[in-house]
C-alpha positions as CSV (number, residue, x, y, z in Angstrom):
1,X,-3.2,-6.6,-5.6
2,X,-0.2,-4.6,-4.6
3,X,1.2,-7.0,-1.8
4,X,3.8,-4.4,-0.3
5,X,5.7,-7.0,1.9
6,X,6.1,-9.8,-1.2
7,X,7.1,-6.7,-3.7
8,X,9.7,-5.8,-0.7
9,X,11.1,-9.3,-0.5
10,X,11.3,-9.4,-4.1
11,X,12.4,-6.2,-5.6
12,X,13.8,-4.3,-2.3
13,X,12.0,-2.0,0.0
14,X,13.3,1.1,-1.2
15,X,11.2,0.6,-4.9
16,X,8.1,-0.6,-3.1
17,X,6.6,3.1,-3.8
18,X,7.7,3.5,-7.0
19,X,6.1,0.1,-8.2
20,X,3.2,0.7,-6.0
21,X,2.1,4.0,-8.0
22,X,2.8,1.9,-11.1
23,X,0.5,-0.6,-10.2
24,X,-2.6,1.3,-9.3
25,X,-2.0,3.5,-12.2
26,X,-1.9,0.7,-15.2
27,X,-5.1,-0.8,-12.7
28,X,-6.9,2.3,-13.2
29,X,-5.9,2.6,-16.4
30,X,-7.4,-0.6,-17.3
31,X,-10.3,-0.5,-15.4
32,X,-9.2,-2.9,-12.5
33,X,-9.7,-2.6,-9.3
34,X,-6.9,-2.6,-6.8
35,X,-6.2,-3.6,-3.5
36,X,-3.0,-2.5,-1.5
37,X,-2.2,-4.8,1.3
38,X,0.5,-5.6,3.9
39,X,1.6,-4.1,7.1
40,X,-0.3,-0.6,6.3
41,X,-1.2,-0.4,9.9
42,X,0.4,-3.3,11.7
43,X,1.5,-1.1,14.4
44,X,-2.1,-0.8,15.7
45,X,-2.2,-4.1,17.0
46,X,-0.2,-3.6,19.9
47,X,-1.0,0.7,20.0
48,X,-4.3,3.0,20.1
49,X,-2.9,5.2,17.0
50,X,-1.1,4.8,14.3
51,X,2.7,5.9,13.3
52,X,3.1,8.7,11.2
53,X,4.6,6.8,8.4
54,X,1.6,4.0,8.2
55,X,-0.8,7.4,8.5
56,X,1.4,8.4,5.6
57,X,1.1,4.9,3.7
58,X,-2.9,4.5,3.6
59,X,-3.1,8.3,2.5
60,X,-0.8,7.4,-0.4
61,X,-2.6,4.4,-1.3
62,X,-6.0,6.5,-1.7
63,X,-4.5,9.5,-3.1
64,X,-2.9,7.2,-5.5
65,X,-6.6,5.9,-6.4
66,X,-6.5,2.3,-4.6
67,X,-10.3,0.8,-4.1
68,X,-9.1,-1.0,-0.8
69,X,-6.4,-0.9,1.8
70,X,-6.0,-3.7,3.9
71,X,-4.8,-2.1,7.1
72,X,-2.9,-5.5,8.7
């Protein structure tokens, strides 16, 4: 699991990509599945549509090959 708001705290928000593609590649690479979780569309709890950067986010993830998202 790729827990974007734990990998923040620990390593810094602005390597939270990098280590995110790193992830689900060695996962796929292995034969793991992967799940990507954390604040991938928090905004929606309050609005009917997402923000461009979350939109941005989940399409990252799948591109990137992730088997879930977990969109709060």
């Amino acid at each position: 699991m790729v827990a974007r708001g734990d990998l923040a705290v620990e390593a810094g928000a602005e390597i939270v990509p990098v280590v995110q593609r790193r992830i689900i590649a060695l996962c796929r690479k292995y034969c793991k599945l992967v799940i990507v979780a954390t604040q991938m569309m928090g905004s929606m709890v309050d609005n009917p549509e997402p923000s461009r950067a979350e939109v941005s986010d989940v399409a990252n993830a799948v591109i990137q090959g992730a088997d879930v998202v977990s969109v709060v």
